[in-house]
C-alpha positions in Angstrom: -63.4 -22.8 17.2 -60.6 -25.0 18.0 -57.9 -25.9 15.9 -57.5 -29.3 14.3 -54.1 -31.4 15.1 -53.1 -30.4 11.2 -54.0 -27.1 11.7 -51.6 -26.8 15.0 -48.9 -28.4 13.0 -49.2 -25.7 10.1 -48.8 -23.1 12.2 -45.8 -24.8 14.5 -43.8 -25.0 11.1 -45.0 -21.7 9.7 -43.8 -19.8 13.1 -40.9 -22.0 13.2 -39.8 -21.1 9.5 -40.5 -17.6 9.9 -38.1 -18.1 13.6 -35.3 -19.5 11.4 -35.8 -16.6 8.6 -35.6 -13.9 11.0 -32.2 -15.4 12.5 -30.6 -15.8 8.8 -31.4 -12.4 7.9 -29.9 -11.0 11.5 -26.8 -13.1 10.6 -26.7 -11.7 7.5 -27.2 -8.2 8.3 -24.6 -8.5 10.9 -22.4 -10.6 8.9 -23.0 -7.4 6.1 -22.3 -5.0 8.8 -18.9 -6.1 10.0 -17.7 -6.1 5.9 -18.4 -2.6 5.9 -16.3 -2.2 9.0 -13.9 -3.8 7.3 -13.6 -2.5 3.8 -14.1 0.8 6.0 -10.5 0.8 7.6 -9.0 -0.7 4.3 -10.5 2.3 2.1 -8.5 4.5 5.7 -5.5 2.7 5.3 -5.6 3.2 1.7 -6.5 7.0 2.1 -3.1 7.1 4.4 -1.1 5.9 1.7 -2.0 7.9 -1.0 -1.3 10.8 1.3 2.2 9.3 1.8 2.4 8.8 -2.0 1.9 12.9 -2.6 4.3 13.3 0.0 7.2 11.3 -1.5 6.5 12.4 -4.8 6.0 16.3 -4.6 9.6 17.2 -5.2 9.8 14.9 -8.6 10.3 18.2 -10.5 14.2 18.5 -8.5 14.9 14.8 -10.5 15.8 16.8 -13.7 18.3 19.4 -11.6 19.7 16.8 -10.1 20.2 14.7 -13.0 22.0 17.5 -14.7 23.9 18.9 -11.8 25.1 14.8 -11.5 26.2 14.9 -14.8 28.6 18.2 -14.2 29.6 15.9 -11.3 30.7 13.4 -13.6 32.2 15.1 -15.9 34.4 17.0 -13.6 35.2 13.6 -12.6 36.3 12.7 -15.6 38.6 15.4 -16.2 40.5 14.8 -13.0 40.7 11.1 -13.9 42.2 12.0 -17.2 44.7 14.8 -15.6 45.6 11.7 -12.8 46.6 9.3 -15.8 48.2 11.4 -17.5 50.9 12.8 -14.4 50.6 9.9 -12.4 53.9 8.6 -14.2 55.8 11.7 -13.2 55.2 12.0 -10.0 58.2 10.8 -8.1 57.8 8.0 -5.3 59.7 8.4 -1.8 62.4 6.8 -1.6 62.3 3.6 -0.6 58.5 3.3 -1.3 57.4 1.8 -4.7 
């Protein structure tokens, strides 16, 4: 049975439809695809980083010595300042030098 001229014309936009749906959805899949790839070596980058961040932070618990061995520091400090400003006057110059 031969098809009628309408009947040709269904089909030629029914396969040329279903033509144009199967190229959107292989854009789209690839399109999908390369995302992945790319939130993929952002979530690596980020891994990396965090891994830095442990690395710079695992001797946080030496802060606290240090703080108070820096304040011995400055208080040491401190003292010699005082003992300078106190003798400082005494101290005789050269001659010659003021």
């Amino acid at each position: 049975m031969p098809l009628s001229s309408g009947e040709i014309t269904y089909w030629t936009v029914i396969l040329v439809l279903g033509a144009v749906v199967i190229v959107a959805v292989v854009v789209l899949l690839s399109l999908l695809v390369a995302f992945v790839k790319r939130i993929n070596s952002a979530v690596d980058g980020i891994a990396g980083t965090l891994v830095g961040i442990t690395e710079n932070t695992k001797d946080t618990a030496l802060i606290t010595t240090t703080g108070a061995g820096l304040e011995l520091v400055l208080a040491e400090g401190l003292q010699h300042h005082l003992f300078l400003g106190r003798v400082v006057d005494t101290i005789p110059t050269p001659a010659g030098k003021a």
